[in-house]
N, C-alpha and C positions, 0 to 999 in steps of 0.2 A: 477745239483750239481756242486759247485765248488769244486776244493783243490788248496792248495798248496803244497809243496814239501812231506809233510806226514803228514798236517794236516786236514782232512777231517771234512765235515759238521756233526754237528751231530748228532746219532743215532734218530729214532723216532718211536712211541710204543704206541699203544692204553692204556688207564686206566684201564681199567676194562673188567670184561665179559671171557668167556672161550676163550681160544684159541687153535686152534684147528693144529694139525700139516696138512702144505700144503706143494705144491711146489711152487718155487718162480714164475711162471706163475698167474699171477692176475685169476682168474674168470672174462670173461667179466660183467659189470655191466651195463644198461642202464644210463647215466648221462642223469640227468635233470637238472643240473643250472650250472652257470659259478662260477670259483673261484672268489671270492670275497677278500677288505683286512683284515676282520677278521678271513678270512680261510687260512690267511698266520699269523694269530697270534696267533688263536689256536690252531698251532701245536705242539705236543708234543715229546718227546726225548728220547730216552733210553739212561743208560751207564751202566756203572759200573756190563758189562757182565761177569761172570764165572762159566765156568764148574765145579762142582764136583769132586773131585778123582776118584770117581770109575765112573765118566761119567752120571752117572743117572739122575742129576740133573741140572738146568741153575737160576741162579741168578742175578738180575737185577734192577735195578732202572727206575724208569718213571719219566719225569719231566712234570707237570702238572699249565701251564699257569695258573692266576689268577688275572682275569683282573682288580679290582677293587685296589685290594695293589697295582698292577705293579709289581708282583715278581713272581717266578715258585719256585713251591714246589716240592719236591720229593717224591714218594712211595716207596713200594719194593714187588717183583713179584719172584714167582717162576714156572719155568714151566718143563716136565716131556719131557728129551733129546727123547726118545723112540717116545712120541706122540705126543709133541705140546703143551699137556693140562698145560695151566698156571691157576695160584690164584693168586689172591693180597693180600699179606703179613700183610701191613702195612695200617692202615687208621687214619692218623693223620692230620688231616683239618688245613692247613695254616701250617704247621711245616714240618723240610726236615729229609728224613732217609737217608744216604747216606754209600759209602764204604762199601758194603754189602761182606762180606769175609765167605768161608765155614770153618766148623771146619771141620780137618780130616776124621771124621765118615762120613760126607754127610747128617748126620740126622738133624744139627744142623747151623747156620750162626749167625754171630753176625754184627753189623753196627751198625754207629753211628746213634745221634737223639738228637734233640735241643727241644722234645715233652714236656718238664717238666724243661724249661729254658736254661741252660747251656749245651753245645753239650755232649754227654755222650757215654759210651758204652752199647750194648742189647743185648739179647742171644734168640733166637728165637728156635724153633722149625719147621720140616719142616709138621709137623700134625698141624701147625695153633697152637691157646689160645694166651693167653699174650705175653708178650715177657717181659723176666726178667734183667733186671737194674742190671749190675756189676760194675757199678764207680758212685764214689758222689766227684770227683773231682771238685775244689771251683775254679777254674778256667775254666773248659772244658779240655776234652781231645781231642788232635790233635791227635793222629792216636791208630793205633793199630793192631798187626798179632798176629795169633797163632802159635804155634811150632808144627814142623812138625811131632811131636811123640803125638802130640793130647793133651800132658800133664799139657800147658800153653798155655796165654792170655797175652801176653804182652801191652802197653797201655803208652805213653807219654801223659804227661796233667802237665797244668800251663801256665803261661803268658808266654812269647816270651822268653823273657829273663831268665826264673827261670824254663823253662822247666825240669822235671826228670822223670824216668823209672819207673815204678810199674809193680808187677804180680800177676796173676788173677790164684787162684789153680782152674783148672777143674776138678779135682779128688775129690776135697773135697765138703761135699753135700752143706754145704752154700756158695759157692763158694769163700773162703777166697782171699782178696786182699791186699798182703805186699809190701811197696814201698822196693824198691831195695835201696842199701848205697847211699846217694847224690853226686853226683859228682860236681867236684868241678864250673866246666861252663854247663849253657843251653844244653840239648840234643836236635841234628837233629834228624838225619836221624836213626834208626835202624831196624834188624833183627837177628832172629833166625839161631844159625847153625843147619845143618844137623838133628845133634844126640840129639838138647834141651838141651845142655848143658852151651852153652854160649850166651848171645847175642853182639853184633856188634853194635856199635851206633860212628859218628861224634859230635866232640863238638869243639867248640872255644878255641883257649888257654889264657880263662882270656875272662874277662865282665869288662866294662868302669863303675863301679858305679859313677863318678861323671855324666856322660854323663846320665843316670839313674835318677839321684836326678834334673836334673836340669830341662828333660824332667816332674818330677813330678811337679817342680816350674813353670811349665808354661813358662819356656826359651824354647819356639819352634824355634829358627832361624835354619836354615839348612847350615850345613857345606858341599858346593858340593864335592862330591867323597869323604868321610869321608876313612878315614886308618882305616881297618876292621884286628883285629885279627886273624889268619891262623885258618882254621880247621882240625881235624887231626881225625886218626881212632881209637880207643879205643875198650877193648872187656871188659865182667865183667863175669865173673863165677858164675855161679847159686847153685854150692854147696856151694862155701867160703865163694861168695860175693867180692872175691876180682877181683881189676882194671888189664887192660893190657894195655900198651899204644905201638901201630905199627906205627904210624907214624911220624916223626918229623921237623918241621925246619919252619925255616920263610920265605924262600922263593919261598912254593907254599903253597893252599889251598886247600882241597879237597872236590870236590860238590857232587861226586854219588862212590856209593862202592856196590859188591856184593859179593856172599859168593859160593863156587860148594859145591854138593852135597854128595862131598866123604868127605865133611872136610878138605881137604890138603890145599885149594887157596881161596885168596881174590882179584878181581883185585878195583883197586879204578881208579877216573878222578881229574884231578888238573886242576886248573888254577894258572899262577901266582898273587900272593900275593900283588904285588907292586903294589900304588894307580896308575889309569887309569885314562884318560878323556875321556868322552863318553864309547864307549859300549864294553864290554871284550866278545867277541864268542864264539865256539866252535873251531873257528881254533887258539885259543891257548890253546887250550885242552888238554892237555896228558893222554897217558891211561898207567897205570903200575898193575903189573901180583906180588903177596905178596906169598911167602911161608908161612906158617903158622906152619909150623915146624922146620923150619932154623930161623924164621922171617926176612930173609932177601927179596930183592924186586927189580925189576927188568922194565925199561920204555919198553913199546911194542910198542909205538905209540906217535909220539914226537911230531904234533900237529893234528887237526881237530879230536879228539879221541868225540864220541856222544855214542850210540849205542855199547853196548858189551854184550855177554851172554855165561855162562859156558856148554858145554856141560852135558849134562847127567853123563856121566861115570867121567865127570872132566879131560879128554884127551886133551880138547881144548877147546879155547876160541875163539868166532867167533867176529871182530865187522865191523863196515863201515868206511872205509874213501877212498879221493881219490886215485889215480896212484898219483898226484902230487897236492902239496899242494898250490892251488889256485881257488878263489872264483870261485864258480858253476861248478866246473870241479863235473863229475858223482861218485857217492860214491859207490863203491866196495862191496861186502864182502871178508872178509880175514879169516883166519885162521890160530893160533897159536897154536902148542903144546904147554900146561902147563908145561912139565918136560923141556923143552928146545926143540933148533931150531928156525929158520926160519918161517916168516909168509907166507903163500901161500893167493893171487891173486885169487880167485876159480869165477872171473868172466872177466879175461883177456880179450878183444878183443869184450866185448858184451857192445853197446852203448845203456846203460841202468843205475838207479843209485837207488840203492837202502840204504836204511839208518834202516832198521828195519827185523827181521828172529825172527825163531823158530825154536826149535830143534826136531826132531821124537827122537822116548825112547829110540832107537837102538845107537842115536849118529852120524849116517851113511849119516841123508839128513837134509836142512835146507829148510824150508817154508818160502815163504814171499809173501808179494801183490807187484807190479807193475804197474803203467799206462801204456799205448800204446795207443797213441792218445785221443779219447775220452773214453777209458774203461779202466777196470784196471781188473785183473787178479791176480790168485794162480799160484805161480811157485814154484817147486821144484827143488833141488841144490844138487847133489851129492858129500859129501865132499873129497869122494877117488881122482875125477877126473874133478870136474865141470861141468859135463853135467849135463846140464839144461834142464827140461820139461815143459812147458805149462800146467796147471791142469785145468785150469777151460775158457773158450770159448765164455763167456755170454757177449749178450749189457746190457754194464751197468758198475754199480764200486762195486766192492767187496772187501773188507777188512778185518782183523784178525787175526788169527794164530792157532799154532795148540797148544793143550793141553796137553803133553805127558805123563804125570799122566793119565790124561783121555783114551786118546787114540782115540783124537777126533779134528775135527777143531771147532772153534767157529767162525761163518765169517757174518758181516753184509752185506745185498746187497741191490742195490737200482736201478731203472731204469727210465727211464724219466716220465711213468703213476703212479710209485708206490713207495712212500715211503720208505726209510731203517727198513729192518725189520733183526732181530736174527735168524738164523741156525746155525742147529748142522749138522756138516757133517761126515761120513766117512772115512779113507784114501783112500781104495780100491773103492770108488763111487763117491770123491768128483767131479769127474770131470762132472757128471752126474746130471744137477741140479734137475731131477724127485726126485732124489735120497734124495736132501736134505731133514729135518726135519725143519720145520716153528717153531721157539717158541716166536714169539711175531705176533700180528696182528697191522701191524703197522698205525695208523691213516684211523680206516676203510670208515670214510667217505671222504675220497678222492674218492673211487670207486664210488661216487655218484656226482663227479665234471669232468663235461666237461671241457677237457684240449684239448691246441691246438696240433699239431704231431708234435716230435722232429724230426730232420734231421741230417744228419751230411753231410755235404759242404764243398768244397775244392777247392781250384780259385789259379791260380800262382801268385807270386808278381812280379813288374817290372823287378827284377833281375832273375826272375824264380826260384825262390822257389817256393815250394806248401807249401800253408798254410792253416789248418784244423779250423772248426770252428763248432759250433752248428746253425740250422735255427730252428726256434718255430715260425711254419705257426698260422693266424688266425683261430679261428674256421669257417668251412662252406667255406675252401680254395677251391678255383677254378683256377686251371691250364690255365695260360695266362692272370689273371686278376690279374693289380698293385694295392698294398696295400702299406697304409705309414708304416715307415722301422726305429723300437728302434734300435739303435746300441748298446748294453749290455757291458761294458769292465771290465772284472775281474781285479782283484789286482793282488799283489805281486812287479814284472811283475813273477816272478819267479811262476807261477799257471798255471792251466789251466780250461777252462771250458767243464765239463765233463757229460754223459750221466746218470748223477743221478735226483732221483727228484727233484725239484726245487722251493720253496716256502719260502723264507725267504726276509727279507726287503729290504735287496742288489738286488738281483735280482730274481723277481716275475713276469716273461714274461708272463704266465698261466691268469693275469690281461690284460694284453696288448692285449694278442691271443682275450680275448673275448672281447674286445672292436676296435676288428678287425685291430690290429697292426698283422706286422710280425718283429720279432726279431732276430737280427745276436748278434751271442757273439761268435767273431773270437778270437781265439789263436795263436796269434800276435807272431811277432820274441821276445824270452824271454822267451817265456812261457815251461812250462817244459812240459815233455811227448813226445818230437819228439827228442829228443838229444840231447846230448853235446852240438854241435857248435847252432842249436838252438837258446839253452837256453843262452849262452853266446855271439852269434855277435853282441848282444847291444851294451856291453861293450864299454864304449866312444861316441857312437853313439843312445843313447837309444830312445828322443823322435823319429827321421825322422823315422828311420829305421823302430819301431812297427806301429806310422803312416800310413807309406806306407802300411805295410800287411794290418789295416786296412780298409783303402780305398778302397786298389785293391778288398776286398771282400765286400765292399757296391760296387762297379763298378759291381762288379759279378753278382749278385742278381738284378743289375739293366738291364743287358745282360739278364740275367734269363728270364724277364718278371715279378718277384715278386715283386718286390722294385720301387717304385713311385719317381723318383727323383727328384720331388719338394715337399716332403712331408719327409724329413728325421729327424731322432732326434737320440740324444747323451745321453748317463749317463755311469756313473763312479765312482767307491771310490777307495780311497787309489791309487794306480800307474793306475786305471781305471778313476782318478779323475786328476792326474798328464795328462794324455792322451784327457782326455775331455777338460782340461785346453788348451793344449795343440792345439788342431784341431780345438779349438773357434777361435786362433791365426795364420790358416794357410788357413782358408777355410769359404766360408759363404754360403756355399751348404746345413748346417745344418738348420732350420727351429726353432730349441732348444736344446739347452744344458742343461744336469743336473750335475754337480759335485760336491762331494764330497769326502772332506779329502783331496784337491788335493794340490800340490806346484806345487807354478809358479815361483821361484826365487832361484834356487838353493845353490846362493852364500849364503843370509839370511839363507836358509833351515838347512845348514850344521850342522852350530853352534844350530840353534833351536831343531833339531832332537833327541831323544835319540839313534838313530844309526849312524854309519859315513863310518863303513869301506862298506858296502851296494853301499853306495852313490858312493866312491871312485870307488868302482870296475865300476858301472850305466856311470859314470863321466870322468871319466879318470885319477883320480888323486885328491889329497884334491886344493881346491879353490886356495890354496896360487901357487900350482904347476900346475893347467891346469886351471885358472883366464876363458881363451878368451872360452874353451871349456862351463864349464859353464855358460858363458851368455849364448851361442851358442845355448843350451839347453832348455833356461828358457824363459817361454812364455810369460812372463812380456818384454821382450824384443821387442816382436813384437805385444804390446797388440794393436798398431795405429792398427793394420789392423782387430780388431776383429769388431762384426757387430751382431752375433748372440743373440740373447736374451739369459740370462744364470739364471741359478736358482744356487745357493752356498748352500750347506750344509757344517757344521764343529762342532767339538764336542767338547766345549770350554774347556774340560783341555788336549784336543790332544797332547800327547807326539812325538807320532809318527809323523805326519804331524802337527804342529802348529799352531793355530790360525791364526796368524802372515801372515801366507799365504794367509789365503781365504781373511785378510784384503788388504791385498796388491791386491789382484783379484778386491774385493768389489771397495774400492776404486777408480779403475782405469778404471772400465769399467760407474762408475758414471760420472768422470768427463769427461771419449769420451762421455757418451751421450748414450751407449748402455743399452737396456732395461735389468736391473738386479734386484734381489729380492735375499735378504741372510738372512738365517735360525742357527739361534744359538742354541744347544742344551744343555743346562745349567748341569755341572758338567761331562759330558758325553767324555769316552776318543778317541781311534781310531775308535772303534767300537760303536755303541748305543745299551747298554744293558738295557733301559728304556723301556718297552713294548708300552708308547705313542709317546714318541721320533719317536719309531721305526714306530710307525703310522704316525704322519706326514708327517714323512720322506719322505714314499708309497705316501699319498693320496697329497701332494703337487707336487711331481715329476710331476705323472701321470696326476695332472691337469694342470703342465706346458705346458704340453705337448698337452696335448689337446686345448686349449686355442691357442699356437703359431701356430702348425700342423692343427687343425680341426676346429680355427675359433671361438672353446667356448669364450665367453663374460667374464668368470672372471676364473683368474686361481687357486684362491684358496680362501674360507672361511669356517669360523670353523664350521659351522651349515652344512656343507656337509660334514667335518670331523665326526663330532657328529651323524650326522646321519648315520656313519656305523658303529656305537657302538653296544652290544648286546643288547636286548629289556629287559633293567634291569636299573629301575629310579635310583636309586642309584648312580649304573655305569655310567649315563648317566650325573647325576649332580653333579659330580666331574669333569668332562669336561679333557681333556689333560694339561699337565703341562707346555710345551714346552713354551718355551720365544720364540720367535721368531724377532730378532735384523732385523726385515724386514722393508724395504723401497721401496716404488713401484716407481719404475720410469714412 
């Protein structure tokens, strides 16, 4: 499993069949076959977890691969917090249910559904039958919450621009739906207060109609950084129907707002308003604290504001940012009394960053997950005094929160044999994982695939640091005997590679292990999870530095006895692609390289990228100010000395990393004369969200690889691709869609 700073891979969940409450302790299973790449493509997903109010219940969505469209659909599941026991909700073939939200009672959820054309909303029952259709919205509806008095449905639907509010009576037996007064611009964001008496919604001040008419005439030219109207907070009253407007002015905008539970406080997040070039952050964020009685408002957090949440009783407001306002410095939590005062620091002196909590119902302690090296953990945060506890102890990554309606944690977990699966945990037990309650069985037939042992490995760098890293032995590993050596390099750089399952088309070692690779995927200087200075010595210094870490750890494993060092290979995306690029340019110990998504020209990159300030911090400074650094950097500089045979993947509408890049790779390694092959993935952005894409991707690397490494005769053709299709004619004679802008050298 990888992450990056808090955004983990995601959940995954069997379809169908009972499920039975376990502990996160797999049952051993006898595996008989090795993973395959269609057993990294039908994996399946959970999200969209929530508790119940009164705890009783877990609801959930499945995403359900479907190879023949290329698309994943979604279900909806419920399962019994007590014992485990899940049902499938939903069975709608080819169509998605999504946002599954409980009504007050628990007896009842409603989520959306595209079953009968336009996305809609549904009202379920937790005894199973139909599920009954509350909107005939002619547009679709974008979202929808209940009011916390049980009494309403509230529901935004229309096109982008003409969005408005409606409410769904749930008291009444035909469950009447009256759109609320129109206002005068598009509705965001809203919610219910407290008591149902009001709802909260952001809107724009003012819609461009010419901009509008002209889009209808087919004037598509794009105006870069267009001047966007401020958004502001507004409230509407459900007795009168009449407007409240809380915020005003032109010179910020407001992206996120919430509401406490006492009714007294709003806080909202701003950016400023003035047109930007390139990308606006979170470190010019502000967070400000609204009375809602005075309506007067008050800044808490003058930039990097992300992350905030009203305590229970509305005494305080917790969010994350740094000690000091600078790229990748560790993010805090703090705390603010709502009536006034000072924010308190409640994680001074601890080299840890956390950016996301929960509240327990007393008010008293904040929950959050944390990484530590390769695992991540439940910690608890006492708001009197900051002591901090350690809750949970498990290899592995665990994520979630706790539910304080509930009186429960909801926490996915995953370990390197077993899939992410849903638990309900305890307070007074969570730390005990016998303890937990299993409610999803997550992709049961992994326990029937032989995987190779994860490791976790640690080698010093030339400067003497120690640097952490994962090993994934082959299968049928024997102590003292060399095997050839994938070198695995996660993204970000700001990530790390972690002790979760690992089956996805980035990186699918569990392939490698049974075709008798061993795989190092070191967590390199940068990578978060080991600390502050860590994660920021790049800075200026970004390619040598993670370089060195990881070298010194193929050096290691070749000290080891594991690692064959004439038999080595490379892959990489995104700053793992930057890095592959990178060590083509420095070293020709490699056997093959695979990158993608990578830059090799920093200076081009800049302006191509949608981000900059990333770069700058990576960099040393924008181009115009640290010019010699960035050559310094850029492995187009020293491409005279590359040698390695290199495989390009890139995903031709890449915002993130550009095209432009891998052409400038392509190009330069054609004319030294070095064996290269480049892989275009038609429409596809940073990521390949194309389920064939995402197969070539696998089954070319892999044969790159084999081919430079082990001597195969051809490194890639499509009747070996096709041949690990599922055994379904259909599927089979639609064949993969991928262009592929290849040229064999």
């Amino acid at each position: 499993m990888r992450s990056n700073r808090w955004g983990l891979v995601p959940m995954v969940l069997a379809a169908a069949g009972p499920l039975l409450a376990q502990t996160p302790t797999p049952t051993p299973t006898p595996a008989t076959r090795p993973m395959t790449f269609m057993d990294v493509m039908e994996m399946r997903g959970v999200g969209g977890g929530q508790l119940s109010a009164d705890g009783a219940r877990v609801v959930y969505t499945v995403s359900i691969p479907h190879w023949k469209s290329g698309k994943t659909f979604t279900e909806i599941f419920i399962a019994e917090a007590a014992t485990g026991a899940a049902r499938q909700m939903t069975f709608t073939r080819e169509k998605n249910e999504t946002a599954p939200q409980w009504a007050r009672d628990g007896r009842r959820f409603a989520f959306l559904s595209d079953r009968e054309g336009s996305q809609q909303v549904y009202l379920m029952s937790v005894d199973g039958g139909e599920a009954r259709k509350l909107t005939e919205a002619k547009d679709g509806v974008h979202a929808f919450a209940f009011s916390r008095d049980g009494k309403w449905l509230a529901f935004s639907a229309g096109k982008a621009e003409e969005r408005q509010l409606s409410l769904v009576d749930l008291a009444a037996e035909d469950l009447t739906v009256a759109a609320l007064p129109k206002h005068a611009a598009p509705i965001r964001d809203f919610a219910f207060t407290e008591d149902g008496q009001r709802i909260f919604f952001t809107s724009p001040d003012g819609v461009d109609k010419d901009d509008l008419k002209r889009k209808e005439k087919k004037f598509d030219v794009r105006v870069a950084d267009p001047e966007q109207p401020p958004v502001h907070v507004w409230s509407v009253d459900l007795k009168d129907r009449t407007e409240k407007r809380w915020t005003a002015g032109a010179g910020f905008t407001v992206t996120a707002f919430q509401l406490s539970r006492d009714g007294r406080w709003a806080s909202y997040r701003a950016l400023p308003a003035a047109r930007r070039v390139g990308d606006i952050t979170h470190e010019e964020a502000s967070l400000h604290l609204l009375d809602l009685g005075s309506g007067q408002g008050r800044q808490v957090l003058e930039r990097y504001a992300g992350f905030s949440a009203f305590s229970p009783d509305g005494q305080w407001l917790v969010y994350a940012a740094p000690e000091r306002f600078e790229r990748l410095r560790n993010e805090k939590l703090w705390v603010v009394p709502t009536a006034g005062g000072p924010a308190r620091n409640l994680m001074a002196g601890k080299d840890m960053s956390v950016s996301n909590a929960s509240w327990s119902e007393d008010s008293h302690t904040l929950y959050f997950t944390e990484a530590v090296g390769a695992n991540q953990h439940l910690f608890a945060l006492s708001v009197a005094d900051g002591a901090m506890t350690q809750l949970t102890k498990e290899t592995g990554v665990l994520n979630g929160g706790y539910n304080a309606d509930a009186k429960a944690f909801l926490v996915g977990y995953s370990q390197p044999r077993k899939p992410l699966d849903l638990y309900v945990a305890k307070p007074r037990t969570v730390g005990s994982a016998a303890s937990w309650v299993r409610v999803s069985d997550a992709n049961p037939q992994v326990a029937r695939l032989a995987l190779g042992a994860t490791e976790t490995v640690r080698w010093k760098a030339k400067d003497g640091v120690e640097v952490e890293g994962l090993l994934i032995k082959p299968l049928g590993y024997e102590k003292g005997k060399r095997y050839p050596l994938i070198v695995q390099l996660h993204g970000g750089p700001a990530a790390a590679d972690m002790n979760g399952f690992q089956g996805r088309y980035v990186t699918y070692p569990h392939i490698y292990a049974a075709a008798g690779y061993a795989v190092l995927q070191p967590n390199y200087r940068g990578s978060t999870n080991y600390g502050e200075a860590f994660a920021r010595q790049i800075g200026g210094n970004f390619m040598r530095l993670s370089y060195g870490d990881i070298m010194s750890g193929v050096d290691h494993l070749i000290r080891e006895g594991v690692a064959d060092p004439d038999r080595l290979g490379m892959m990489g995306w995104s700053a793992g692609g930057h890095l592959s690029s990178w060590t083509l340019t420095q070293t020709d110990r490699f056997k093959a390289i695979s990158t993608g998504a990578g830059a090799v020209n920093w200076i081009s990159m800049y302006a191509e990228s949608d981000v900059q300030s990333v770069r700058e911090f990576y960099l040393g400074g924008r181009p115009y100010d640290a010019w010699d650094n960035f050559l310094k950097e850029s492995a187009l500089k020293y491409i005279k000395n590359a040698k390695t045979p290199t495989l390009i993947h890139v995903g031709e509408a890449d915002q993130r990393v550009p095209k432009p890049q891998s052409d400038e790779l392509y190009m330069a390694l054609k004319k030294l004369g070095v064996p290269v092959e480049y892989l275009v993935y038609p429409g596809m952005p940073h990521g390949l969200t194309e389920p064939r894409y995402q197969l070539v991707k696998m089954v070319s690397e892999f044969n790159w690889f084999e081919k430079w490494i082990k001597g195969k005769k051809d490194w890639f053709e499509w009747k070996v691709l096709l041949d690990t299709l599922p055994a379904d004619a259909e599927a089979k004679s639609e064949g993969p869609s991928a262009s592929a802008a290849s040229r064999r050298k």
